[in-house]
C-alpha positions as CSV (number, residue, x, y, z in Angstrom):
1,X,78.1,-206.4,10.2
2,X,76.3,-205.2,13.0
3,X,79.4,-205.2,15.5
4,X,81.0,-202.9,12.8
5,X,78.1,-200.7,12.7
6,X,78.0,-200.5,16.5
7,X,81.7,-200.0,16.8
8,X,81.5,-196.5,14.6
9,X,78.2,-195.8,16.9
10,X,76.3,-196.0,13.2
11,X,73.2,-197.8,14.4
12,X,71.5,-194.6,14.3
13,X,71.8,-194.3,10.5
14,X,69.7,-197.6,10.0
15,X,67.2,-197.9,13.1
16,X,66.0,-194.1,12.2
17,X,67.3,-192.4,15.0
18,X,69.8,-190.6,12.4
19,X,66.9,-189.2,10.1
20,X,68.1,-187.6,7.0
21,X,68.7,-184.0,7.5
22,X,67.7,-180.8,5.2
23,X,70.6,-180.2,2.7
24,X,69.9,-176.4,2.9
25,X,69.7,-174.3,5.7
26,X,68.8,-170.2,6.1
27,X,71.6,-168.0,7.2
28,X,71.2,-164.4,7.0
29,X,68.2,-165.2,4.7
30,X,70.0,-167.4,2.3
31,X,69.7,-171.0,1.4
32,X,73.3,-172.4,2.2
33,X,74.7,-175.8,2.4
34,X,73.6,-177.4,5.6
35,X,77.1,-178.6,7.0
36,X,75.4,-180.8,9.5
37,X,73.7,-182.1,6.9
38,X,77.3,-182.9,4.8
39,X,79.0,-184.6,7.3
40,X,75.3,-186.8,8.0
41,X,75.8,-187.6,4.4
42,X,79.1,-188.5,4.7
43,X,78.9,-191.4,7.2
44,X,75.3,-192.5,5.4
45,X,77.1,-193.0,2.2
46,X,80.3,-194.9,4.2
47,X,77.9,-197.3,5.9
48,X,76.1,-197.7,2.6
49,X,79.3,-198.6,1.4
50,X,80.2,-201.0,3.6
51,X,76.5,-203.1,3.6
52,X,76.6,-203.1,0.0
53,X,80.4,-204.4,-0.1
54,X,79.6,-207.4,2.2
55,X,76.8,-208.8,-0.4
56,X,76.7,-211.4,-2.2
57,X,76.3,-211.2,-6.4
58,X,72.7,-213.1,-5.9
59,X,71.4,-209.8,-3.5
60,X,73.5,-207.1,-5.0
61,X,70.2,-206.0,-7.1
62,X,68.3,-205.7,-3.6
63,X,70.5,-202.2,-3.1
64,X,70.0,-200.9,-6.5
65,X,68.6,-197.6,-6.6
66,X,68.6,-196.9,-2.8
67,X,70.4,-193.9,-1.9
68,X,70.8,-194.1,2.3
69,X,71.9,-196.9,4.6
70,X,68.7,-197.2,5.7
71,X,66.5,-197.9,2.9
72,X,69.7,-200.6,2.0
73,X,69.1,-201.9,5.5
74,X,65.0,-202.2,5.0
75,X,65.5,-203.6,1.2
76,X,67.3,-206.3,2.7
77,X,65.4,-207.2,6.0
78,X,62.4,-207.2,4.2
79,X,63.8,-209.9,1.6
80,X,65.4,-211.9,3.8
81,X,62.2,-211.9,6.0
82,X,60.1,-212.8,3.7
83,X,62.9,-215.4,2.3
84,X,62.6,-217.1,5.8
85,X,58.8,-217.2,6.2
86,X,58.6,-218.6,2.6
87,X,60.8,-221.5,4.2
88,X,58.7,-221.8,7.2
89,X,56.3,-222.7,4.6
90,X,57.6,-225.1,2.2
């Protein structure tokens, strides 16, 4: 997954250095559509896509709920983390 991610130079979207942007902007003293912000929201929901298409039916209800890449990404590390630490114990 992560040479796929770092093919499409993603990383950004799940290490934080692609924060989410405003979805409104001023112009000419008018909230419009932010059209940075559509395209940013465009290749967060593609790479959610693509995490949550590689998981498995047992961690599918990890992603539930989360609406950006990166809180998929920090659901899962965190589980799995804490899945391997349990081990370390038993």
């Amino acid at each position: 997954m992560m040479a796929l991610i770092e093919s499409q130079e993603l990383l950004g979207f799940i290490d934080g250095e692609y924060e989410m942007l405003d979805p409104k902007v001023l112009s000419n003293e008018k909230e419009v559509p932010n059209p940075t912000y559509v395209a940013w929201r465009w290749s967060d929901r593609l790479l959610r896509g693509w995490i949550i298409g590689t998981l498995s039916k047992e961690v599918l209800g990890i992603a539930v709920g989360l609406n950006t890449s990166s809180e998929v990404w920090k659901a899962l590390e965190d589980h799995f983390v804490q899945s391997s630490q349990e081990e370390n114990f038993t």
